[in-house]
Structure formats: C-alpha cells, structure tokens
PQR file of N, CA, C, O and H, with PARSE charges and radii, in Angstrom:
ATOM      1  N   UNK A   1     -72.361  69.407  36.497 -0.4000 1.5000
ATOM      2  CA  UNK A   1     -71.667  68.366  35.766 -0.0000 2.0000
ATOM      3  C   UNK A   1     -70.705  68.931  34.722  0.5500 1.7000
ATOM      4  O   UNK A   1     -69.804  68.248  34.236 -0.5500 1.4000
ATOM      5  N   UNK A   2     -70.996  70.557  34.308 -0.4000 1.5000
ATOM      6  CA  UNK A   2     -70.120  70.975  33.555 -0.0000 2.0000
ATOM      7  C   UNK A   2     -68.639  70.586  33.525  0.5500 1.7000
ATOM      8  O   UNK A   2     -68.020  70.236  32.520 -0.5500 1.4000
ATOM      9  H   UNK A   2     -71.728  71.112  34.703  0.4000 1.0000
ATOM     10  N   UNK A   3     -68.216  70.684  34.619 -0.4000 1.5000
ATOM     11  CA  UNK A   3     -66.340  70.479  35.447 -0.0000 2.0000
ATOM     12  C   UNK A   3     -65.738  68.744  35.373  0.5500 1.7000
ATOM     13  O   UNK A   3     -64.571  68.353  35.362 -0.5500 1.4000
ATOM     14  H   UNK A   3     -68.719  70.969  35.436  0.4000 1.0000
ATOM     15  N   UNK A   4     -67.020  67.943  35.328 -0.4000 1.5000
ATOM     16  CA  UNK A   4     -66.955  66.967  35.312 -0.0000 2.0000
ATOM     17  C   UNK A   4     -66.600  66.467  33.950  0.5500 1.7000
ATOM     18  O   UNK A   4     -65.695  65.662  33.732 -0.5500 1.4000
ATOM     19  H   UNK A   4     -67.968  68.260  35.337  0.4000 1.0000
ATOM     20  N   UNK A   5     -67.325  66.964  33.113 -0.4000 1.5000
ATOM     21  CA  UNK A   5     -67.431  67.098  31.794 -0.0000 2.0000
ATOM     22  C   UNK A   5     -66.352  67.568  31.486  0.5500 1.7000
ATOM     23  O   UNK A   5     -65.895  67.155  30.420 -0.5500 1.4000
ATOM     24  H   UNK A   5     -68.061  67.617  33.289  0.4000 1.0000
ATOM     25  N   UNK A   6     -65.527  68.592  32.266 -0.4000 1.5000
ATOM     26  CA  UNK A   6     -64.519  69.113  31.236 -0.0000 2.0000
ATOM     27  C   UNK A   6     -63.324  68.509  31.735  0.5500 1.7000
ATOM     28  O   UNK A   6     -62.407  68.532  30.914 -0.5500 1.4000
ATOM     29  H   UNK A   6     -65.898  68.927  33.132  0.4000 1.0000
ATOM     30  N   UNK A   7     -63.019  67.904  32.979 -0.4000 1.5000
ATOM     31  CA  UNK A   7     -62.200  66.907  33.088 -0.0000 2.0000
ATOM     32  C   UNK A   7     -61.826  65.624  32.203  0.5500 1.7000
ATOM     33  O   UNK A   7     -60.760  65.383  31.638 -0.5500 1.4000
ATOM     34  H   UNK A   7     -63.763  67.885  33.647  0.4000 1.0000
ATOM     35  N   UNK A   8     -62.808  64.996  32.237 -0.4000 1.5000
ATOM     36  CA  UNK A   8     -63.407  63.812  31.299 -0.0000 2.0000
ATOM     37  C   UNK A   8     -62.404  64.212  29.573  0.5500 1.7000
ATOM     38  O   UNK A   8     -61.598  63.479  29.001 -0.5500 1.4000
ATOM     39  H   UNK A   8     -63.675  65.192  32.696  0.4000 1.0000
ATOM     40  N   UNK A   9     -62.970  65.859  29.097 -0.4000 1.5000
ATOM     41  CA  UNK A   9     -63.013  65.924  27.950 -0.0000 2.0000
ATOM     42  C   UNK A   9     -61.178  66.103  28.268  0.5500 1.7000
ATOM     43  O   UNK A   9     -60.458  65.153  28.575 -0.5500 1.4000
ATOM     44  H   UNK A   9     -63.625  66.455  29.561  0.4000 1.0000
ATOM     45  N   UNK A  10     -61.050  66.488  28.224 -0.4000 1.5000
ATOM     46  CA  UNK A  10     -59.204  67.028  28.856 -0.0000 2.0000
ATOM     47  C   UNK A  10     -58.643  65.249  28.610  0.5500 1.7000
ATOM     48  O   UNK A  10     -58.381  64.872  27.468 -0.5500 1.4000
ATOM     49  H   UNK A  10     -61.635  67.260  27.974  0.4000 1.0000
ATOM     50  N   UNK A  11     -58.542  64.501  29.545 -0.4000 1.5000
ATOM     51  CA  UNK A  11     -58.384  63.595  29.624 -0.0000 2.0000
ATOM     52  C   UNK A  11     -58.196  62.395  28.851  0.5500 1.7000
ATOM     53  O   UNK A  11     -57.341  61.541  29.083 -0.5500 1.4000
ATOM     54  H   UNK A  11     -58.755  64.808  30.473  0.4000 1.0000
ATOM     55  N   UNK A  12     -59.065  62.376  27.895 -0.4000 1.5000
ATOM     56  CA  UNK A  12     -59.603  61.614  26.521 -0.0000 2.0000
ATOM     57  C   UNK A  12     -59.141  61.983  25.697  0.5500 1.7000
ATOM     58  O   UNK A  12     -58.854  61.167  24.820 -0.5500 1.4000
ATOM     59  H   UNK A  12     -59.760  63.070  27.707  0.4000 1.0000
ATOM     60  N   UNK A  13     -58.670  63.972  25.413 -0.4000 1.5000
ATOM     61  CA  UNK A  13     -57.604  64.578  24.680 -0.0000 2.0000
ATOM     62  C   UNK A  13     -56.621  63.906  25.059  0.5500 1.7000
ATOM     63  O   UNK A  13     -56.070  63.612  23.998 -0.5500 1.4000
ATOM     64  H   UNK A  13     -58.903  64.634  26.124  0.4000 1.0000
ATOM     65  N   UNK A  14     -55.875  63.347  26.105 -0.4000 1.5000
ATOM     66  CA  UNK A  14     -54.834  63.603  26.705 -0.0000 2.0000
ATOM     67  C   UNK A  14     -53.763  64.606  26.634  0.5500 1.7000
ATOM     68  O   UNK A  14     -52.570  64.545  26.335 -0.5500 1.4000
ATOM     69  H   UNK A  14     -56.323  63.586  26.966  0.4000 1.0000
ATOM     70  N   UNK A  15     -54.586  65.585  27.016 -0.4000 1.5000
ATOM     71  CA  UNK A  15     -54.078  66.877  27.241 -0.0000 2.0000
ATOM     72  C   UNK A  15     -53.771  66.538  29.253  0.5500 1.7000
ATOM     73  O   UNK A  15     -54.403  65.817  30.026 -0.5500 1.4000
ATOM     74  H   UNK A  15     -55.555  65.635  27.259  0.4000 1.0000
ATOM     75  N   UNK A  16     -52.745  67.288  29.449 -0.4000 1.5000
ATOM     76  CA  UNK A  16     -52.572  67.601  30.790 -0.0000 2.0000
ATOM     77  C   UNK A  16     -53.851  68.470  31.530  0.5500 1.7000
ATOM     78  O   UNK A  16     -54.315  69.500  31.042 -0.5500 1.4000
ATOM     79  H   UNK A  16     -52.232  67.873  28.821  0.4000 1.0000
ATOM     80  N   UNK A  17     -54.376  67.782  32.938 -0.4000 1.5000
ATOM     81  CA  UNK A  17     -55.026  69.032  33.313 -0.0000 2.0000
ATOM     82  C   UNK A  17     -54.326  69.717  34.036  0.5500 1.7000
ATOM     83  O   UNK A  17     -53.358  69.311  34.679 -0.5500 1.4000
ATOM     84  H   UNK A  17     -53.999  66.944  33.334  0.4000 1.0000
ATOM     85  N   UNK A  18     -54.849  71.078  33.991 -0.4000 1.5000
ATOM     86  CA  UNK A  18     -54.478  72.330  34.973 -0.0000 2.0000
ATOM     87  C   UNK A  18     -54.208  71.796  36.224  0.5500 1.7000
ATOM     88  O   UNK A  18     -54.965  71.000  36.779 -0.5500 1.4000
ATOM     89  H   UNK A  18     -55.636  71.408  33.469  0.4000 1.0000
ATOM     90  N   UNK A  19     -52.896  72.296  36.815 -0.4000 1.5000
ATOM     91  CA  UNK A  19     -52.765  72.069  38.212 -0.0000 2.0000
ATOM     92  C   UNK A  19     -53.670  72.609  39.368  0.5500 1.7000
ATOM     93  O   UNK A  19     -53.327  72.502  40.545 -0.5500 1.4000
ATOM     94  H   UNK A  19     -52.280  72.942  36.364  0.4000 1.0000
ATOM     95  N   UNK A  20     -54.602  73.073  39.057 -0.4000 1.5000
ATOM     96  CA  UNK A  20     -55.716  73.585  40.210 -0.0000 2.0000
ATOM     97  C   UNK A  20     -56.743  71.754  40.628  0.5500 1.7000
ATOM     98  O   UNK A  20     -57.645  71.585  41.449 -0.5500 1.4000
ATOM     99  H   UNK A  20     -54.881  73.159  38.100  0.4000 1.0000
ATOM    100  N   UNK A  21     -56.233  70.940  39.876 -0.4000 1.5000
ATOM    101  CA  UNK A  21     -57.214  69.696  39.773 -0.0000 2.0000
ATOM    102  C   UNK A  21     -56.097  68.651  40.634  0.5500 1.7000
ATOM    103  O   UNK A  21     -56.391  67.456  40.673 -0.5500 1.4000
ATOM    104  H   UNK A  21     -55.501  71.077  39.210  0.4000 1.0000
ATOM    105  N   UNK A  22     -55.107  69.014  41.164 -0.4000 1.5000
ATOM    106  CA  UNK A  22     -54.243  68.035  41.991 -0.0000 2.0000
ATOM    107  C   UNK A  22     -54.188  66.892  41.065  0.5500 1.7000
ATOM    108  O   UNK A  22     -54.284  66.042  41.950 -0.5500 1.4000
ATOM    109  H   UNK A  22     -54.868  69.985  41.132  0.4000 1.0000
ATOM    110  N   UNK A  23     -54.115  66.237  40.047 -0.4000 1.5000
ATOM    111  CA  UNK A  23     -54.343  65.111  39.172 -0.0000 2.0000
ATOM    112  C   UNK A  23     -52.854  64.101  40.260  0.5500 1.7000
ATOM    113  O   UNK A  23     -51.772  64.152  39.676 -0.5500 1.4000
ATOM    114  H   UNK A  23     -54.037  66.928  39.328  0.4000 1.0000
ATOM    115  N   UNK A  24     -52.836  63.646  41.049 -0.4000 1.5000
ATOM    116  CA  UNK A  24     -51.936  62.460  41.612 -0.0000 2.0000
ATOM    117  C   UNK A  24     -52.322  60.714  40.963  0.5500 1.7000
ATOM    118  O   UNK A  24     -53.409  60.199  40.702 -0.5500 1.4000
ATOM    119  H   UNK A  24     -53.716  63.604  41.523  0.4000 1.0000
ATOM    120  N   UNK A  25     -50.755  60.107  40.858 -0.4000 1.5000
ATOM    121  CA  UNK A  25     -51.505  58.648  41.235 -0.0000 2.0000
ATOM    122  C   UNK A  25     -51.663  58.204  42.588  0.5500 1.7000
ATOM    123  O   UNK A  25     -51.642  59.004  43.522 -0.5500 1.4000
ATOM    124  H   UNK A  25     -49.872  60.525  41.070  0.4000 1.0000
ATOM    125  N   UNK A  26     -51.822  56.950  42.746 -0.4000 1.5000
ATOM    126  CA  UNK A  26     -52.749  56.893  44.067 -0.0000 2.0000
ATOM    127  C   UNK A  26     -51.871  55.363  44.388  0.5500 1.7000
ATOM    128  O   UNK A  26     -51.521  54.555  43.527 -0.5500 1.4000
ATOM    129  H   UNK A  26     -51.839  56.300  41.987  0.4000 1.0000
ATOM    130  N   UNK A  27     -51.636  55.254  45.954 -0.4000 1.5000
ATOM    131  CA  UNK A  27     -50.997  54.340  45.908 -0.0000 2.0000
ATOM    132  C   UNK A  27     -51.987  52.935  47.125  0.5500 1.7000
ATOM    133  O   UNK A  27     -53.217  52.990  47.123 -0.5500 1.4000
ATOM    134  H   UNK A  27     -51.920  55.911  46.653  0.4000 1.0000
ATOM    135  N   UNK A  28     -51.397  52.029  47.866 -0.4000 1.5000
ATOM    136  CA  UNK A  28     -52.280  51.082  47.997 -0.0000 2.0000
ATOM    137  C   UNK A  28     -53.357  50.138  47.543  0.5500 1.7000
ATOM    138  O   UNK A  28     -52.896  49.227  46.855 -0.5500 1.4000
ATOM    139  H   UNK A  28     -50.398  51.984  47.868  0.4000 1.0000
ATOM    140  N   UNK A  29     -54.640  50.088  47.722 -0.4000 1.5000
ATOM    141  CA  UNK A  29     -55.512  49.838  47.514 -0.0000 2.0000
ATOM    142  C   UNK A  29     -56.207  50.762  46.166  0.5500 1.7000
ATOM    143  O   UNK A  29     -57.424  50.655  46.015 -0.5500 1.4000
ATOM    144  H   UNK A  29     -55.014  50.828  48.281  0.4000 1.0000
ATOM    145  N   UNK A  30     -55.595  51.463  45.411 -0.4000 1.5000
ATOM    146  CA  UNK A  30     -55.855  51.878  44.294 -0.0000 2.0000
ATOM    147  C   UNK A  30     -54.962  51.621  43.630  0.5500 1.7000
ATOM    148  O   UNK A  30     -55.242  51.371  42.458 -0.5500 1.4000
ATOM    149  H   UNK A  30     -54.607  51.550  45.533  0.4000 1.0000
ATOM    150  N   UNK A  31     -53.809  51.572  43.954 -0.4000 1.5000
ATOM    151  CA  UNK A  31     -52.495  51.018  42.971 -0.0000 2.0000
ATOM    152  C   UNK A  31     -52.952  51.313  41.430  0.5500 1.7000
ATOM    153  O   UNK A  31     -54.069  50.937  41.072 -0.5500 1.4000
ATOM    154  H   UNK A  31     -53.582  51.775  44.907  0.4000 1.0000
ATOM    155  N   UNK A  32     -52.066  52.000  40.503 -0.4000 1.5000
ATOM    156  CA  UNK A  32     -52.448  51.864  39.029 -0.0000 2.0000
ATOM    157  C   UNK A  32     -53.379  53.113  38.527  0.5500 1.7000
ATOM    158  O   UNK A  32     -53.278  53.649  37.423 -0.5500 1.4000
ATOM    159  H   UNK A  32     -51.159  52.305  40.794  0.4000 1.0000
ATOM    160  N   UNK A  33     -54.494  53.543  39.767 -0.4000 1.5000
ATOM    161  CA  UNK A  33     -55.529  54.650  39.223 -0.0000 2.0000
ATOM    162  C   UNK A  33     -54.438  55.949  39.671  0.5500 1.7000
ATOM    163  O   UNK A  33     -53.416  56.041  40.350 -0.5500 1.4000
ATOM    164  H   UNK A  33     -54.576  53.108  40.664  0.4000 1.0000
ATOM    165  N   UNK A  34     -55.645  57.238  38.546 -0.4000 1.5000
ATOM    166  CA  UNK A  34     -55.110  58.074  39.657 -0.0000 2.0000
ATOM    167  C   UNK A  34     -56.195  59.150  40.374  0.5500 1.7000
ATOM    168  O   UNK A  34     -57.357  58.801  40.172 -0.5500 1.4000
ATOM    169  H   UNK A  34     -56.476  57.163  37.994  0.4000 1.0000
ATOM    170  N   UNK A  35     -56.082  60.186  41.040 -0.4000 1.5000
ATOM    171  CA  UNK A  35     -57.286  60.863  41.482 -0.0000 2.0000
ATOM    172  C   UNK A  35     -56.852  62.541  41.153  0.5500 1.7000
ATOM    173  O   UNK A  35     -55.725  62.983  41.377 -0.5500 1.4000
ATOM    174  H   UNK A  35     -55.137  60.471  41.204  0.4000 1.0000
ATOM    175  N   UNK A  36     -57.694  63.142  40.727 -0.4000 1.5000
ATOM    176  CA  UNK A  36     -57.893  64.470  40.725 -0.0000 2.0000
ATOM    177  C   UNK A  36     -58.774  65.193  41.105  0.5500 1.7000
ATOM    178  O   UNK A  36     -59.859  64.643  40.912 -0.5500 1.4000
ATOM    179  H   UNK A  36     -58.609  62.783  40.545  0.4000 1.0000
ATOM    180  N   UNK A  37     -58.893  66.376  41.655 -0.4000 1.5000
ATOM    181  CA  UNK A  37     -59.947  67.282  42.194 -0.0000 2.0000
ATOM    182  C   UNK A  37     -61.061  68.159  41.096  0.5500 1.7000
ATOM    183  O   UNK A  37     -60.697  69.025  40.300 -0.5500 1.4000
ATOM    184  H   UNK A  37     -58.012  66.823  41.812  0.4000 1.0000
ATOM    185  N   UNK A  38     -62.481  67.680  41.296 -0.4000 1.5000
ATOM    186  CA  UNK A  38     -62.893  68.613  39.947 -0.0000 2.0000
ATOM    187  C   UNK A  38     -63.289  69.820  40.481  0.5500 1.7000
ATOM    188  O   UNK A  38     -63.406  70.938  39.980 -0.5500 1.4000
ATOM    189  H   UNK A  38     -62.776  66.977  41.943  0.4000 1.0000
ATOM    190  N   UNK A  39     -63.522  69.274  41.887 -0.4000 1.5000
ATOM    191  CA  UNK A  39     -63.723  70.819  42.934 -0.0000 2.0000
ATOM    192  C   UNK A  39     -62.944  70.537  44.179  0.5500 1.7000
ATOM    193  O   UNK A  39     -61.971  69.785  44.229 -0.5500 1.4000
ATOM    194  H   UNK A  39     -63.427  68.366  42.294  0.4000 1.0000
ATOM    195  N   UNK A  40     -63.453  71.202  45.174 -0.4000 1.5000
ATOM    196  CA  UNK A  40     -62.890  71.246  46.464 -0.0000 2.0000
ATOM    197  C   UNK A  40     -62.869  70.008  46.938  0.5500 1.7000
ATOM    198  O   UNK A  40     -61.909  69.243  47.030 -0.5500 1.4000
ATOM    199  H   UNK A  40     -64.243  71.813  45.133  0.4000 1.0000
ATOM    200  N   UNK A  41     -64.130  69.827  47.273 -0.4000 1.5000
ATOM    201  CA  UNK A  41     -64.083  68.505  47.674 -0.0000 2.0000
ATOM    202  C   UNK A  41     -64.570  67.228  46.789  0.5500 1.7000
ATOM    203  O   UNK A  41     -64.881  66.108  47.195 -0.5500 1.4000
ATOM    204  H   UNK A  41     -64.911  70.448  47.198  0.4000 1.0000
ATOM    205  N   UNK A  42     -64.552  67.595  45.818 -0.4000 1.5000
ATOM    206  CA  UNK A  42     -64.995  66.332  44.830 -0.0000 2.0000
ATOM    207  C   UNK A  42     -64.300  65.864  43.819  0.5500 1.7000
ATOM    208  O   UNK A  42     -64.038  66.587  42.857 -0.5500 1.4000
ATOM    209  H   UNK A  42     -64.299  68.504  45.488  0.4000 1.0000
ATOM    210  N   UNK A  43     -63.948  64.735  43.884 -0.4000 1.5000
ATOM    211  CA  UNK A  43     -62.996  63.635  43.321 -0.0000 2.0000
ATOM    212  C   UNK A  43     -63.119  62.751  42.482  0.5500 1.7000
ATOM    213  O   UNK A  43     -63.916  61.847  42.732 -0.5500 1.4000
ATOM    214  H   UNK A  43     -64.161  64.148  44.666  0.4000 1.0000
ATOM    215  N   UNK A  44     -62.518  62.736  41.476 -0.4000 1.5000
ATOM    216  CA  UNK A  44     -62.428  61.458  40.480 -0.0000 2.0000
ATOM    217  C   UNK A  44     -61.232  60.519  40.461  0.5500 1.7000
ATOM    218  O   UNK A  44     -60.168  60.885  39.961 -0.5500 1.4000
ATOM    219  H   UNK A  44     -61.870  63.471  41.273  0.4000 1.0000
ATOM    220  N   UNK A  45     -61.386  59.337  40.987 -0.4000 1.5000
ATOM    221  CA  UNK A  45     -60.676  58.305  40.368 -0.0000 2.0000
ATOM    222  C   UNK A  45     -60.671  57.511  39.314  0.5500 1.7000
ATOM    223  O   UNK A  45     -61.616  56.730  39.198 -0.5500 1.4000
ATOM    224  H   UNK A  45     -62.250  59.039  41.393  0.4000 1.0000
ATOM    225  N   UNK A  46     -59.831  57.522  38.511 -0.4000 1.5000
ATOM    226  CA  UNK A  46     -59.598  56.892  36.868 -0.0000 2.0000
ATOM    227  C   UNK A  46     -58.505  56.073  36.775  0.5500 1.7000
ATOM    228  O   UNK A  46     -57.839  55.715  37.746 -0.5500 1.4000
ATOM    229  H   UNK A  46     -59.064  58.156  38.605  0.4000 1.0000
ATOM    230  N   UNK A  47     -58.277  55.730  35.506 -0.4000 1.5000
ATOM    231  CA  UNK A  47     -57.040  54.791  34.891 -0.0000 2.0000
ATOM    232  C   UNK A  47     -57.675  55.004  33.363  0.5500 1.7000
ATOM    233  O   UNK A  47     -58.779  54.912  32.826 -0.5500 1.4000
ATOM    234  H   UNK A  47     -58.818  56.020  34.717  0.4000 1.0000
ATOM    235  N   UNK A  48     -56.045  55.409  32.916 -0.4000 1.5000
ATOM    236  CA  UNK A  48     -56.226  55.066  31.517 -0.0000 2.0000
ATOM    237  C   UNK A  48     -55.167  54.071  30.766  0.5500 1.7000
ATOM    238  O   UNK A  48     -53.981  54.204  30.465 -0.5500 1.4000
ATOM    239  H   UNK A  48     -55.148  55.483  33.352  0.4000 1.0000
ATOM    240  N   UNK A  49     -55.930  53.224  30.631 -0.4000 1.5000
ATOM    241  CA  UNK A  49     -54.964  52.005  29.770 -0.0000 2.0000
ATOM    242  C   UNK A  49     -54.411  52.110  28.296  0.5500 1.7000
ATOM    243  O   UNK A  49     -54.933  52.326  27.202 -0.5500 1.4000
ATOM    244  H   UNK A  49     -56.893  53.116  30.876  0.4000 1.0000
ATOM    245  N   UNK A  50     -53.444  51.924  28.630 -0.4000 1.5000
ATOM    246  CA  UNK A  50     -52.524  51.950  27.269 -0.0000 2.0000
ATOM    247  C   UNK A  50     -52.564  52.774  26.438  0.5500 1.7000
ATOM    248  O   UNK A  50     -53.311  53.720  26.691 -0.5500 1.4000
ATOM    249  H   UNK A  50     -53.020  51.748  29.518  0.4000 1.0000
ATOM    250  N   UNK A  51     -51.837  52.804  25.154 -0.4000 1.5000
ATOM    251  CA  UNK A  51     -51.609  53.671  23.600 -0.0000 2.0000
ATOM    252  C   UNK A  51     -53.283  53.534  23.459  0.5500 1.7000
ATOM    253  O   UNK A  51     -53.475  54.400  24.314 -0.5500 1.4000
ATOM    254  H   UNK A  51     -51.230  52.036  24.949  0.4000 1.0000
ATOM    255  N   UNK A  52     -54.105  53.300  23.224 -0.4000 1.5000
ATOM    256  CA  UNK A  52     -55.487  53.305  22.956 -0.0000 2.0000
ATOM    257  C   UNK A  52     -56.048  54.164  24.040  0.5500 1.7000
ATOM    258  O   UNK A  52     -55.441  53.780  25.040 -0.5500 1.4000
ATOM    259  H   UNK A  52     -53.949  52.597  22.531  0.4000 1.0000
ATOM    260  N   UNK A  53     -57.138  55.426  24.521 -0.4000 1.5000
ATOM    261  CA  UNK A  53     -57.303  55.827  25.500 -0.0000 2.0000
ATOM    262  C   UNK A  53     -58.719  55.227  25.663  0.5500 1.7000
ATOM    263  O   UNK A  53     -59.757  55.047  25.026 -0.5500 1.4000
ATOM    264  H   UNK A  53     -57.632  55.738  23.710  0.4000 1.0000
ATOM    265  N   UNK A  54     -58.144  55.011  26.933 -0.4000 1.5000
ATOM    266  CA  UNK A  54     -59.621  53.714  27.905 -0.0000 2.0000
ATOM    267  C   UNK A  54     -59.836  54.330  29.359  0.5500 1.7000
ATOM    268  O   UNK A  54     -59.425  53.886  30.432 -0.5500 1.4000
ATOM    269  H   UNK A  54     -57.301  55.157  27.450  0.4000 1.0000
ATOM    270  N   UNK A  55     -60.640  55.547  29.089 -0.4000 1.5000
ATOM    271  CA  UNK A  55     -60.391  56.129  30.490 -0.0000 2.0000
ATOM    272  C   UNK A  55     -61.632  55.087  31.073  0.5500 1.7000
ATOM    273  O   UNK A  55     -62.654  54.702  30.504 -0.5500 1.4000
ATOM    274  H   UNK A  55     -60.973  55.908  28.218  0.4000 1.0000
ATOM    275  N   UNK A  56     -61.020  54.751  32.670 -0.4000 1.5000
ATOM    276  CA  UNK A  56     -62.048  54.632  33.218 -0.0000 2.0000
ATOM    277  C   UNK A  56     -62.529  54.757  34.784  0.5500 1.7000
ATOM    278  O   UNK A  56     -62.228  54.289  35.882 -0.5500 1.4000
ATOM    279  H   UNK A  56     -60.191  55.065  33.132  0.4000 1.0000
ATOM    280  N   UNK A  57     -63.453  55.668  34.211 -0.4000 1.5000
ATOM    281  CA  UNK A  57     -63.960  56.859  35.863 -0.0000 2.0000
ATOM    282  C   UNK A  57     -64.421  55.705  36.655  0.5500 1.7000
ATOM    283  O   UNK A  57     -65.538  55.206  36.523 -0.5500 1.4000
ATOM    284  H   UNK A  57     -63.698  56.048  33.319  0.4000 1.0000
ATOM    285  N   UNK A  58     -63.366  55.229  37.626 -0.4000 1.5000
ATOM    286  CA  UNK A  58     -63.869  54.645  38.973 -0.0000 2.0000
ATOM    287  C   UNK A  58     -65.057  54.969  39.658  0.5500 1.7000
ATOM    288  O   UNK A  58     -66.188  54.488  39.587 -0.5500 1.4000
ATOM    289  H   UNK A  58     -62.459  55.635  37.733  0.4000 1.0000
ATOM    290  N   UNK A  59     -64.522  55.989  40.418 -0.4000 1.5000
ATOM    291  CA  UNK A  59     -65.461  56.878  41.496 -0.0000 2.0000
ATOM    292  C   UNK A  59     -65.345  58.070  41.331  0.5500 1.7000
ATOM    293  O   UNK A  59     -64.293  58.459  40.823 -0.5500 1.4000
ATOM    294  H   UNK A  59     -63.603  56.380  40.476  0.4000 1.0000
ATOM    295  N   UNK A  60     -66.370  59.044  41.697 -0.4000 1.5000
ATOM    296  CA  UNK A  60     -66.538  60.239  42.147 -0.0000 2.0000
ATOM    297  C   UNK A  60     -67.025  60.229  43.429  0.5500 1.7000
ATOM    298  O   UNK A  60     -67.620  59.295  43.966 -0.5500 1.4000
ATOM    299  H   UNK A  60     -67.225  58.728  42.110  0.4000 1.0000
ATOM    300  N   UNK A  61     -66.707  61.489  43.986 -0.4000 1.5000
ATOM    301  CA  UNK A  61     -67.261  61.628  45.438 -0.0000 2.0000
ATOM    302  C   UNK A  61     -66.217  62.932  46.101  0.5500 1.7000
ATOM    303  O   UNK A  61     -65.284  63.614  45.678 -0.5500 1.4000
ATOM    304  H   UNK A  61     -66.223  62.248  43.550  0.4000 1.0000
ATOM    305  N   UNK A  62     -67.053  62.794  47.478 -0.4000 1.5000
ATOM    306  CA  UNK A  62     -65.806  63.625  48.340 -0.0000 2.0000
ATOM    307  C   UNK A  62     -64.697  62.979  49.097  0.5500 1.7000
ATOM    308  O   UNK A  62     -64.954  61.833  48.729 -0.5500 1.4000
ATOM    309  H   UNK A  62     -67.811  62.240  47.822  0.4000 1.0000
ATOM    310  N   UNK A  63     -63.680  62.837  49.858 -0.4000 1.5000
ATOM    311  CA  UNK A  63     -62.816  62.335  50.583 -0.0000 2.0000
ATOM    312  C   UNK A  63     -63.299  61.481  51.548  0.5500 1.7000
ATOM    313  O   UNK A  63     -62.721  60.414  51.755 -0.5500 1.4000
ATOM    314  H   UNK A  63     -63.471  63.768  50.157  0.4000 1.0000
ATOM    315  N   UNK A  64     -64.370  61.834  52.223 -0.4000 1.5000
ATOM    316  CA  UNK A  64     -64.851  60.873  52.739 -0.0000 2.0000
ATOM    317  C   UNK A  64     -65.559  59.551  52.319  0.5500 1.7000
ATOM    318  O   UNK A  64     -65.376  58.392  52.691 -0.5500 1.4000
ATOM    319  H   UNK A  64     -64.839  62.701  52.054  0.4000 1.0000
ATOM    320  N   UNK A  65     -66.393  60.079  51.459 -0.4000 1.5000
ATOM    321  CA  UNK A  65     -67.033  59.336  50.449 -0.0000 2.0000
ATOM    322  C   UNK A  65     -66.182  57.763  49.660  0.5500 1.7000
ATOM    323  O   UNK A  65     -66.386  56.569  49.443 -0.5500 1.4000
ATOM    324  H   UNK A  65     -66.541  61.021  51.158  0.4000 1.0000
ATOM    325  N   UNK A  66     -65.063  58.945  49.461 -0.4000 1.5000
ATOM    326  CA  UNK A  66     -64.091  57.568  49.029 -0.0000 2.0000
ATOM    327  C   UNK A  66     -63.008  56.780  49.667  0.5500 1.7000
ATOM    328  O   UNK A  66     -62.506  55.684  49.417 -0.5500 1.4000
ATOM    329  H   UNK A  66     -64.897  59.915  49.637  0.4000 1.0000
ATOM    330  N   UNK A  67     -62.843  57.538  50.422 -0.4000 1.5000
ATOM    331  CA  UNK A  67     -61.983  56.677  50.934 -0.0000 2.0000
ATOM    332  C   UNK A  67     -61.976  56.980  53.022  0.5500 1.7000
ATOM    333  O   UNK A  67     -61.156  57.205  53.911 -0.5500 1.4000
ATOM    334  H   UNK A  67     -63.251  58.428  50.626  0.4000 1.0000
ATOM    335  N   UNK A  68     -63.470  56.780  52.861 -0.4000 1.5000
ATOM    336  CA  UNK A  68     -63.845  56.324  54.516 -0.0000 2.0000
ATOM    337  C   UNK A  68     -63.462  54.629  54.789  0.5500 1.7000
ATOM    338  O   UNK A  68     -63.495  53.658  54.033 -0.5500 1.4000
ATOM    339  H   UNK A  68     -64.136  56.597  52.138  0.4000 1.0000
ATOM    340  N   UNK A  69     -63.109  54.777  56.165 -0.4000 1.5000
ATOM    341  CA  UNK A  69     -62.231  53.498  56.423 -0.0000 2.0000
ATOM    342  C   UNK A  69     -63.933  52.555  57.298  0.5500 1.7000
ATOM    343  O   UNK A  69     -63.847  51.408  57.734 -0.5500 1.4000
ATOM    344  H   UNK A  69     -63.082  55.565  56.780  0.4000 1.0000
TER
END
C-alpha cells in the first residue's frame, strides 16, 4: 500500500506525478476522471474537484478488473 499511499500523498499536494505512473484523463464512460498506474498493472481512477482539493479514488484494480466489458 506504500505506492498507493504515495500517489494519494502527491496528488493532495498537487504536485505532478512522475511520468513512470502514466497519470491520463480518461474518456467515455469515465468522462471527467483520470487514471494512473501505481504499478504495472494496477490502477487508480480519481477526480479532483475544483480550487479546494477533493480527490476522489474511484477504483483501483488491474485493466481487467476495471474496465472488463
């Protein structure tokens, strides 16, 4: 949970994360969030709303996990 943790903490700074975390927004059926890698295969989807920071961690998981059809 460490990586998880340090995403999270990054984030809430709103500090940029490191490009090793793919941080994209996400389009369709997520519209608005976005997703980043905290590992290989494991994923967080978020949104942070407005001048106030309101992160909020959707999902975690792997690729399949999230977005199996």
């Amino acid at each position: 949970m460490d990586l998880l943790e340090e995403v999270l903490q990054t984030l809430l700074e709103e500090k940029p994360l490191d490009k090793k975390h793919l941080d994209h927004a996400l389009t369709g059926n997520y519209i608005g969030f976005r997703e980043c890698h905290i590992g290989p295969d494991w994923l967080l989807i978020y949104k942070i709303n407005g001048n106030l920071v309101i992160l909020t961690a959707t999902r975690t998981g792997s690729h399949s996990d999230l977005f199996k059809k």
